[in-house]
C-alpha positions as a printed Julia matrix, in Angstrom:
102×3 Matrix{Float64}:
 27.54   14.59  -10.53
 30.81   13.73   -8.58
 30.19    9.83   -9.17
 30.54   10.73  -12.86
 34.55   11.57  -12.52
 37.27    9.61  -12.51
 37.85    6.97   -9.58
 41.16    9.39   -7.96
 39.13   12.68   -8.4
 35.52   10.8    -6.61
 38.27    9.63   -3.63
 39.49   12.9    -3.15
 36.51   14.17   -3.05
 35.0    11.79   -0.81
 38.03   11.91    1.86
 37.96   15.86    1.77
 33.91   16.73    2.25
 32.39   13.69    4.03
 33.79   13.84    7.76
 35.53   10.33    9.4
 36.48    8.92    6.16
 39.53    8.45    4.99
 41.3     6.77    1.94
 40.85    3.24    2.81
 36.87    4.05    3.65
 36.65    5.88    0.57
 38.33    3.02   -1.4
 35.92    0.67    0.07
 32.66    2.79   -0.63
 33.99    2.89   -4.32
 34.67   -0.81   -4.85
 31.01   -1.46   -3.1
 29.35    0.74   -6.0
 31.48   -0.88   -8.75
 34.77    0.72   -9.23
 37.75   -2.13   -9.1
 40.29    0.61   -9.74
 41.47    1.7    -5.95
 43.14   -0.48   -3.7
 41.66   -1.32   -0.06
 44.6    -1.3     1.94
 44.04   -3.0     5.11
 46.01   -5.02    7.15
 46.19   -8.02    5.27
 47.32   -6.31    2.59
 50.06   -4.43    4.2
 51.13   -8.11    5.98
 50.87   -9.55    2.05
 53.7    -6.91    0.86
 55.92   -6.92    3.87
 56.53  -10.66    3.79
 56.48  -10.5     0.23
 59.59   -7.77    0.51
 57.91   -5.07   -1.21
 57.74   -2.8     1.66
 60.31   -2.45    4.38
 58.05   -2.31    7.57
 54.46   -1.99    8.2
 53.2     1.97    8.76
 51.62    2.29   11.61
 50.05    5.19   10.52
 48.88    5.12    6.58
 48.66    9.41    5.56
 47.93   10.33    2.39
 51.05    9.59    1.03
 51.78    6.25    2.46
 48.55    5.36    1.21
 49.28    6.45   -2.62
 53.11    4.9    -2.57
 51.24    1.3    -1.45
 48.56    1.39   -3.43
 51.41    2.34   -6.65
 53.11   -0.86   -5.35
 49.79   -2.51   -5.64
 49.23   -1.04   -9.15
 52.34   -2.26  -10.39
 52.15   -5.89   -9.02
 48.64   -5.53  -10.6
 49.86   -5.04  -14.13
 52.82   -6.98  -13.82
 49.9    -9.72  -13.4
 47.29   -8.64  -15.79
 45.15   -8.32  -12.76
 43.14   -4.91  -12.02
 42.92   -3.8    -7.76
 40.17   -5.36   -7.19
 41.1    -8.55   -8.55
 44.46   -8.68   -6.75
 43.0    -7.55   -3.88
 40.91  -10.93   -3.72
 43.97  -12.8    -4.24
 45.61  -11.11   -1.51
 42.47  -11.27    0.98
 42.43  -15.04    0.06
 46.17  -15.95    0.04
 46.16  -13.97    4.13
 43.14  -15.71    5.38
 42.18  -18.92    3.46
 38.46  -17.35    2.88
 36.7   -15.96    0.07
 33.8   -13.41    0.97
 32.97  -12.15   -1.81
């Protein structure tokens, strides 16, 4: 069963054999069924880190790449916090818009 593999090799998967989604998508289906280890990297997010200075502009386009340098960023801001993705990602969701969804 895919779902039994790690988090990067289930994205991967996901992005390359299910047509329309990409990495944030794929990142999102994952957190839904429990995984907290893959950043969502949306808007707010990208907003977060700019004004924050840890990226120098925001893509306008995120490919593979961009996606896997930010979400490193994220990673490392994570540990640096004791914090896993999903965690920070909360913080960040909730220090950008004041509201708490989840």
């Amino acid at each position: 069963n895919i779902l039994d593999k790690n988090t990067y090799t289930v994205r991967e998967w996901l992005v390359e054999n299910v047509k329309g989604l990409g990495y944030k998508e794929a990142s999102h289906f994952l957190r839904n069924i429990g995984r907290d280890d893959v950043a969502i990297i949306d808007r707010h997010v990208l907003r977060y880190l700019h004004k924050n200075n840890y990226i120098d502009k925001i893509p306008g386009n995120l490919s593979r790449k961009t996606y896997l340098e930010i979400e490193k960023i994220l990673e490392d801001i994570a540990d640096e916090n004791d914090l896993n993705l999903a965690e920070l990602d909360l913080y960040i969701w909730y220090y950008e818009t004041g509201k708490i969804l989840k």
